[in-house]
C-alpha positions in Angstrom: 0.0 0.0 0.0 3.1 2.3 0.8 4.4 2.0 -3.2 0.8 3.0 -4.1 0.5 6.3 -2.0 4.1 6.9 -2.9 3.6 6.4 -6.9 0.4 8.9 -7.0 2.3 11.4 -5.1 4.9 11.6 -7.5 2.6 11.3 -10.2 0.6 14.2 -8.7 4.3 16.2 -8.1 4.9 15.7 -11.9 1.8 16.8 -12.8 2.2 20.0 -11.2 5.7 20.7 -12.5 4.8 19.7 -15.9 2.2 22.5 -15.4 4.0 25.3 -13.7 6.7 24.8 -16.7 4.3 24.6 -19.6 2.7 28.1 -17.9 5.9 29.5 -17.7 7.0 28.9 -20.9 3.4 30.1 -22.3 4.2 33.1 -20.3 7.6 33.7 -22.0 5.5 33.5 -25.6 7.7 30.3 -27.0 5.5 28.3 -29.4 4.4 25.2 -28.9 5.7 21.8 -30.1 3.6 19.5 -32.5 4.4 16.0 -33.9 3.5 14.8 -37.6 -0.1 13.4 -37.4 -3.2 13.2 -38.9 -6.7 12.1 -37.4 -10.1 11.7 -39.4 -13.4 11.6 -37.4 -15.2 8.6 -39.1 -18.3 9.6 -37.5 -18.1 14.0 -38.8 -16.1 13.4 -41.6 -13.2 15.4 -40.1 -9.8 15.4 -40.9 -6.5 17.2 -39.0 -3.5 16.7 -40.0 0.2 18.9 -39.1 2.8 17.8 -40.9 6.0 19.7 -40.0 8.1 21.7 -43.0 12.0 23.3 -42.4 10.2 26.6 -42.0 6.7 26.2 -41.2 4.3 24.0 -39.7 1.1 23.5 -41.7 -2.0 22.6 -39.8 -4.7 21.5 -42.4 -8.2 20.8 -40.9 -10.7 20.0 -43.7 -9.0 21.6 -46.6 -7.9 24.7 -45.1 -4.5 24.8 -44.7 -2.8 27.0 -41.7 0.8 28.0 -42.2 2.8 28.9 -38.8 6.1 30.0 -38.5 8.3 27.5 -37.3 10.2 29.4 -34.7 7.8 31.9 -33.4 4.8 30.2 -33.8 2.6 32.7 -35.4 -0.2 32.2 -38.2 2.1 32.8 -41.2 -0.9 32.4 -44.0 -3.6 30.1 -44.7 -4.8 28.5 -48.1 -6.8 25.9 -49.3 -5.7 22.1 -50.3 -6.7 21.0 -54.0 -5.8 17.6 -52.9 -8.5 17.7 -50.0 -11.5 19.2 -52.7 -10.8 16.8 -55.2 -10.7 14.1 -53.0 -14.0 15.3 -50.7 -15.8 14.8 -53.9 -16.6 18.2 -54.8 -18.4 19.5 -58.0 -15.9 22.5 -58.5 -13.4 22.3 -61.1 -9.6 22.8 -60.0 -7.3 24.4 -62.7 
């Protein structure tokens, strides 16, 4: 029983520091960190992905793409992804 109330105290300790530094550095203004991914919502028809670039990060969430800046972490543009129409079944034509 002693391991148990040990492990959820440091758990709990952890927890805290994780979120004191994560509010500091929010504080500070550095961007965040995000990791090449993609998720589709079977159920919405939703899609996210963020795949990383050497100078920007895109965020695309159902065809609209989000450029940010890589080290400051500010919306550098947006646009739209052909792929994502074309594939969504659309009746507009793409030149």
């Amino acid at each position: 029983m002693n391991g148990n109330v040990t492990g959820r105290a440091i758990l709990c300790v952890t927890r805290l520091l994780r979120f004191a530094i994560e509010w500091l550095l929010n504080g500070l203004g550095f961007p965040g960190f995000l990791y090449d991914d993609a998720y589709v919502a079977l159920n919405s028809n939703a899609s996210v992905s963020a795949p990383r670039g050497p100078f920007f990060t895109v965020v695309t969430i159902n065809g609209l793409d989000i450029y940010f800046h890589r080290l400051t972490g500010k919306i550098d543009g947006i646009g739209f992804n052909p792929r994502f129409l074309l594939a969504s079944g659309s009746n507009s034509k793409i030149n």
